[in-house]
C-alpha positions as CSV (number, residue, x, y, z in Angstrom):
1,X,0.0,0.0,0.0
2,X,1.2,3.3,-1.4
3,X,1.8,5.9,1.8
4,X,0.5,9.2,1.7
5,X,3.6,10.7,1.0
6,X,4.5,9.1,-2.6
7,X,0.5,9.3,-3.0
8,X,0.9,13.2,-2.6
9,X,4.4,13.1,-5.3
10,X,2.5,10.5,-7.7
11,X,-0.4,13.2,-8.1
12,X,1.2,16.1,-8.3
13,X,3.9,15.0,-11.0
14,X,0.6,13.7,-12.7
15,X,-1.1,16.9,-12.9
16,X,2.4,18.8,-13.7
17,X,2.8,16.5,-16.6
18,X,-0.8,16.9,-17.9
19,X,0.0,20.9,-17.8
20,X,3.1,20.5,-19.5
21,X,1.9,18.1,-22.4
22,X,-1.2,20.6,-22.8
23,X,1.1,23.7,-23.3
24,X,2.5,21.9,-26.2
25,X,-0.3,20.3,-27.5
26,X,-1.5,21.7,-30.9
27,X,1.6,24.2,-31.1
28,X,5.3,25.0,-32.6
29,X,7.1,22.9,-29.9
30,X,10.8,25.0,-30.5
31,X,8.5,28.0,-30.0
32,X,7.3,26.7,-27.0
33,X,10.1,26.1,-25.5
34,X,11.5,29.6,-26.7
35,X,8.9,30.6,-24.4
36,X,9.3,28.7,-21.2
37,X,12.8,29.2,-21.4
38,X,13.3,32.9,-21.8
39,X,10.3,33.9,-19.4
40,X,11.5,31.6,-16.9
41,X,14.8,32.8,-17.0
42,X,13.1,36.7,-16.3
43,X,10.7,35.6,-13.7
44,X,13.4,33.0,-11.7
45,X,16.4,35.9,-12.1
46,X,14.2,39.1,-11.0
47,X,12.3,36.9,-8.4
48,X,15.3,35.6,-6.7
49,X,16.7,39.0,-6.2
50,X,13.8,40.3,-4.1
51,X,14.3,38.8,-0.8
52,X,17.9,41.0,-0.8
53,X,15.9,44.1,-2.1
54,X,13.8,43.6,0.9
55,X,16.8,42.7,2.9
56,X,18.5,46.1,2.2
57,X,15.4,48.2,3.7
58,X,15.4,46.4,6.9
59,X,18.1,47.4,9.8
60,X,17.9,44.3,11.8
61,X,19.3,42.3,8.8
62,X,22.8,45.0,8.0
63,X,24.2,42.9,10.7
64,X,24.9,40.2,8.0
65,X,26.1,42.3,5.3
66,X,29.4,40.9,4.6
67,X,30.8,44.7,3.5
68,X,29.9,46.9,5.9
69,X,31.8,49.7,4.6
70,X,31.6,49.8,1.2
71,X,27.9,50.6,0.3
72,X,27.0,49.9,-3.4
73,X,23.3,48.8,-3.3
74,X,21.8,52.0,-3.9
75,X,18.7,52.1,-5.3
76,X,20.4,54.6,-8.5
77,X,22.9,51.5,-8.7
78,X,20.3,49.2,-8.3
79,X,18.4,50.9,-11.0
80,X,21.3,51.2,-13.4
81,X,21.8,47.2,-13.2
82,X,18.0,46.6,-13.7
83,X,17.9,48.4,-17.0
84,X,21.6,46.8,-18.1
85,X,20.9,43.4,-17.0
86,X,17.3,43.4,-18.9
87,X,18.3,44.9,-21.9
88,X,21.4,42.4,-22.2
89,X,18.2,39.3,-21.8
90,X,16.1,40.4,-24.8
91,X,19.9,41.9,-26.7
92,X,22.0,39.0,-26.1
93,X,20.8,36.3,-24.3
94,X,17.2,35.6,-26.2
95,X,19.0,35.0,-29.0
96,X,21.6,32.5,-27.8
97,X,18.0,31.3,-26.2
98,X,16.8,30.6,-30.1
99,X,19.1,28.1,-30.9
100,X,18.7,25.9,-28.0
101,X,16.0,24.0,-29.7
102,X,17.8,22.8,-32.5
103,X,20.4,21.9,-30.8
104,X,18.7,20.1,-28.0
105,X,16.5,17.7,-30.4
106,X,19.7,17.0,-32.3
107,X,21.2,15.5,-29.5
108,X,18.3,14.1,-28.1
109,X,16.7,15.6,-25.3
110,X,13.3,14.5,-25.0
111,X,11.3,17.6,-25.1
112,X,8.0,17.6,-24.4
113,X,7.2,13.9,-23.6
114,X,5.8,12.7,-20.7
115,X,6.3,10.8,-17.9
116,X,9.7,12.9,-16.8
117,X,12.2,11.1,-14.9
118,X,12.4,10.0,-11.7
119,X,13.4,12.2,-9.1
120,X,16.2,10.2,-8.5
121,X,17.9,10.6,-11.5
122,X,17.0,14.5,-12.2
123,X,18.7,15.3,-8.4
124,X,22.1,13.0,-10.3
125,X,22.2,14.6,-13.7
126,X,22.2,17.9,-12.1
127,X,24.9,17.7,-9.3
128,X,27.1,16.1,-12.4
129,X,25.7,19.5,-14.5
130,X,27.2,21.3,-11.1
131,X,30.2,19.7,-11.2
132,X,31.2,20.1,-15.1
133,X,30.0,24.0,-14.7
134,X,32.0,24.9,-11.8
135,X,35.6,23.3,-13.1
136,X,34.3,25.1,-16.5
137,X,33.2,28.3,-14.9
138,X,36.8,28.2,-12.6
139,X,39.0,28.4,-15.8
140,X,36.8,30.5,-17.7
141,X,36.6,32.7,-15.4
142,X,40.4,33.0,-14.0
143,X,41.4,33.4,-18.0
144,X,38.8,36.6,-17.8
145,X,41.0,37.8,-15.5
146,X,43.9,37.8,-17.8
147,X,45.1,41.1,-19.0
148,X,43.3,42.5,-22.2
149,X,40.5,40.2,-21.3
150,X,40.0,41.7,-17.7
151,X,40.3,45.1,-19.4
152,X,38.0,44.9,-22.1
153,X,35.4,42.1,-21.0
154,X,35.1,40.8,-17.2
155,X,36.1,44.3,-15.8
156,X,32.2,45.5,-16.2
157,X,31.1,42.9,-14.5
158,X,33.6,44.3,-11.4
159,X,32.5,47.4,-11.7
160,X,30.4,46.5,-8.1
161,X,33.3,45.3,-5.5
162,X,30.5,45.2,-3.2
163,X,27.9,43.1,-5.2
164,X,24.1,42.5,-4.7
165,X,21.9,39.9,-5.8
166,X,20.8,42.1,-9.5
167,X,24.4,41.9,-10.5
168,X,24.9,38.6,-11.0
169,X,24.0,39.0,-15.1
170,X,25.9,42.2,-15.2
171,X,28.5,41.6,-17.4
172,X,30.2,41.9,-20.6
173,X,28.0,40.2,-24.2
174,X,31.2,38.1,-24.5
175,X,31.4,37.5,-21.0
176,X,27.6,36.3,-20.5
177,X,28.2,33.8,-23.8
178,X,31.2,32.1,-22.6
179,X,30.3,31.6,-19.0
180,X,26.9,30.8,-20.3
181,X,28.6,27.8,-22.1
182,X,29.0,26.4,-18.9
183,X,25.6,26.3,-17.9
184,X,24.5,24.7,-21.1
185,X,27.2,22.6,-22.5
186,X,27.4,20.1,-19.7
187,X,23.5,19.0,-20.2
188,X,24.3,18.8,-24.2
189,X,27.1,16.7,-23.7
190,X,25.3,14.5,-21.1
191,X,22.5,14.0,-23.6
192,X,24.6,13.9,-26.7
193,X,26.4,11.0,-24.7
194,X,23.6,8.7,-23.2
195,X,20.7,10.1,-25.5
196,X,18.7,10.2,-21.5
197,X,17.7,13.9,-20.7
198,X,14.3,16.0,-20.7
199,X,13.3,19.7,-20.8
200,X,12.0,19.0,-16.9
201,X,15.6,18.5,-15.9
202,X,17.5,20.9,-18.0
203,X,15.0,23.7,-17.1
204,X,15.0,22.7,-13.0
205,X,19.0,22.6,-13.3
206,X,18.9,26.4,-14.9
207,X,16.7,27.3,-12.2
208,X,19.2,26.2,-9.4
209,X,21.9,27.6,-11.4
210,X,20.2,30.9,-11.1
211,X,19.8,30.9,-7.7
212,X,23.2,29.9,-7.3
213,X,24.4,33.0,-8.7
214,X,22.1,35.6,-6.9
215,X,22.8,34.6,-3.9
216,X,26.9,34.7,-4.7
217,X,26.0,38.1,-5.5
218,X,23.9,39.0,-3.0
219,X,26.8,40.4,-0.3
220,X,24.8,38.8,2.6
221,X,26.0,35.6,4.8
222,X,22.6,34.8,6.4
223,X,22.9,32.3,9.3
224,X,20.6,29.7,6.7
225,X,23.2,30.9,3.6
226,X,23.5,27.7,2.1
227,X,27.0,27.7,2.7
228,X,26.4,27.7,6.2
229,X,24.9,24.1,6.0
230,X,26.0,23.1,2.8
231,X,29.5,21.9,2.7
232,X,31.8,23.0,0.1
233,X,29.4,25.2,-1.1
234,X,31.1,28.6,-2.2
235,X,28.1,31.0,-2.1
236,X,28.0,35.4,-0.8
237,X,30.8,34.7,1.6
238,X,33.2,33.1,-0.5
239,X,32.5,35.5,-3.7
240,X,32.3,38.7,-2.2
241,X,36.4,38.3,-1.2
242,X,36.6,37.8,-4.5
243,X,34.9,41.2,-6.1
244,X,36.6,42.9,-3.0
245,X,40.2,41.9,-3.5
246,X,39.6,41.4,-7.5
247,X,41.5,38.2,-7.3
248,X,41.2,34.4,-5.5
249,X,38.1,32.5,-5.4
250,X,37.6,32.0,-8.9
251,X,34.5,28.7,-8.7
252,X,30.6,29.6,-8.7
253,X,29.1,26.7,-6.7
254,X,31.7,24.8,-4.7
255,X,35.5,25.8,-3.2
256,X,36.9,22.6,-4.5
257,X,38.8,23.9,-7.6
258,X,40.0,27.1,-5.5
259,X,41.9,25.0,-2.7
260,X,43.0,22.4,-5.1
261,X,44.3,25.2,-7.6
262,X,45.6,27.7,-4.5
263,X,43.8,30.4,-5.8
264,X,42.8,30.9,-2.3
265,X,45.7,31.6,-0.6
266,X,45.3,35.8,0.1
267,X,41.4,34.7,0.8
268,X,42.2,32.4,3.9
269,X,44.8,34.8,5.1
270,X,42.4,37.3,4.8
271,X,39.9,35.2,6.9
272,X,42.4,34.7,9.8
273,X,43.6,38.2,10.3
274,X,39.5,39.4,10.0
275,X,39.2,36.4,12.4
276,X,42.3,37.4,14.6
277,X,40.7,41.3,14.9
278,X,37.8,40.0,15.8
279,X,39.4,37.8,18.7
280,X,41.7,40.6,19.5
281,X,38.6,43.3,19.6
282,X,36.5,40.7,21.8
283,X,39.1,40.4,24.3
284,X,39.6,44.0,25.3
């Protein structure tokens, strides 16, 4: 006898799956996913960065601003990023957007068939669409620091060395393509491989991916920051060094490649002397 639990999962996946086969029913199915893709991506990106809007208008929680000094999240900044980053979506990125079709059903992703996958196997592909991203994002994004790149691509995107949540897409045309290879390629190359991958999990993975990078962004370190309870997780507290001291911490999700590499030398020494001060401070 089924408990009440899987009862509650069976049904809703059911009625999920008979929404998604209707939205494709009796239309352009590259269309379609044109669609879900881009206003997704709009309504997961500005949605995330709300809670940290809210954040900044509430005293109680400047305790866990990780820079306390140097104040960037205006609302004129705020406002300047806004119109950047949404301009770049329909400039830039809608475009890129187009060709995902194409390319998906060439190498196989199931589209919009039901049943989707277990759960099981959705939560694996994406911690290996995790893994790939981060070791690609780390040496992407150390090589952006390289001279003429740093000067005429990834230095917009450091234009805020105090960062918050809307920044996170702030960047360079070229910048946003490459790093955005990351995000995609690892799911093409899964499918093009085994042939086994669906919308469902591509879409939920560029979901997570998006939170992922608002909250790096965000320059808080809540006590529930996933960090804080996720180990090896890299989020706000590890990235925020990084726009800071425009140099170490080079990974998106995890630390891994950082202590592996060393590139996180001057950001542990920076750690134990703010950790000494603190100890020192605490003892007067």
């Amino acid at each position: 006898m089924r408990n009440s639990t899987t009862t509650f999962l069976s049904s809703t996946s059911s009625y999920v799956e008979t929404k998604w086969q209707a939205m494709f029913e009796g239309r352009n199915e590259a269309l379609v996913t044109l669609a879900l893709l881009f206003i997704s991506h709009e309504i997961i990106y500005f949605a995330r960065c709300v809670p940290y809007l809210i954040a900044d208008q509430i005293p109680s929680l400047q305790k866990y601003k990780i820079q306390q000094k140097t104040i960037q999240n205006t609302a004129q900044n705020q406002w300047k990023v806004f119109r950047y980053v949404l301009i770049s979506h329909f400039v830039f990125e809608l475009p890129m957007i187009v060709g995902f079709h194409p390319v998906a059903v060439y190498f196989g992703m199931a589209i919009s068939s039901v049943p989707f996958p277990p759960l099981s196997k959705m939560a694996f592909q994406i911690f290996l669409f995790f893994v790939f991203e981060d070791f690609f994002h780390y040496w992407a994004h150390r090589g952006l620091h390289y001279g003429p790149f740093y000067k005429h691509i990834h230095k917009l995107h450091h234009e805020w060395s105090a960062p918050f949540g809307l920044a996170a897409e702030y960047a360079h045309p070229i910048e946003v393509m490459i790093l955005g290879t990351g995000t995609i390629a690892g799911p093409l190359m899964w499918c093009y491989a085994t042939g086994d991958l669906h919308l469902i999990t591509t879409l939920t993975w560029m979901t997570l991916r998006l939170f992922q990078a608002v909250e790096a962004h965000s320059g808080y370190d809540f006590p529930w920051s996933t960090h804080n309870w996720l180990p090896g997780w890299s989020g706000a507290e590890h990235h925020d060094y990084h726009h800071m001291a425009f140099t170490n911490n080079f990974s998106t999700s995890f630390r891994w490649w950082d202590h592996i590499f060393g590139t996180n030398k001057k950001y542990i020494a920076y750690k134990e002397r703010k950790a000494a001060e603190a100890k020192a401070k605490k003892a007067l």
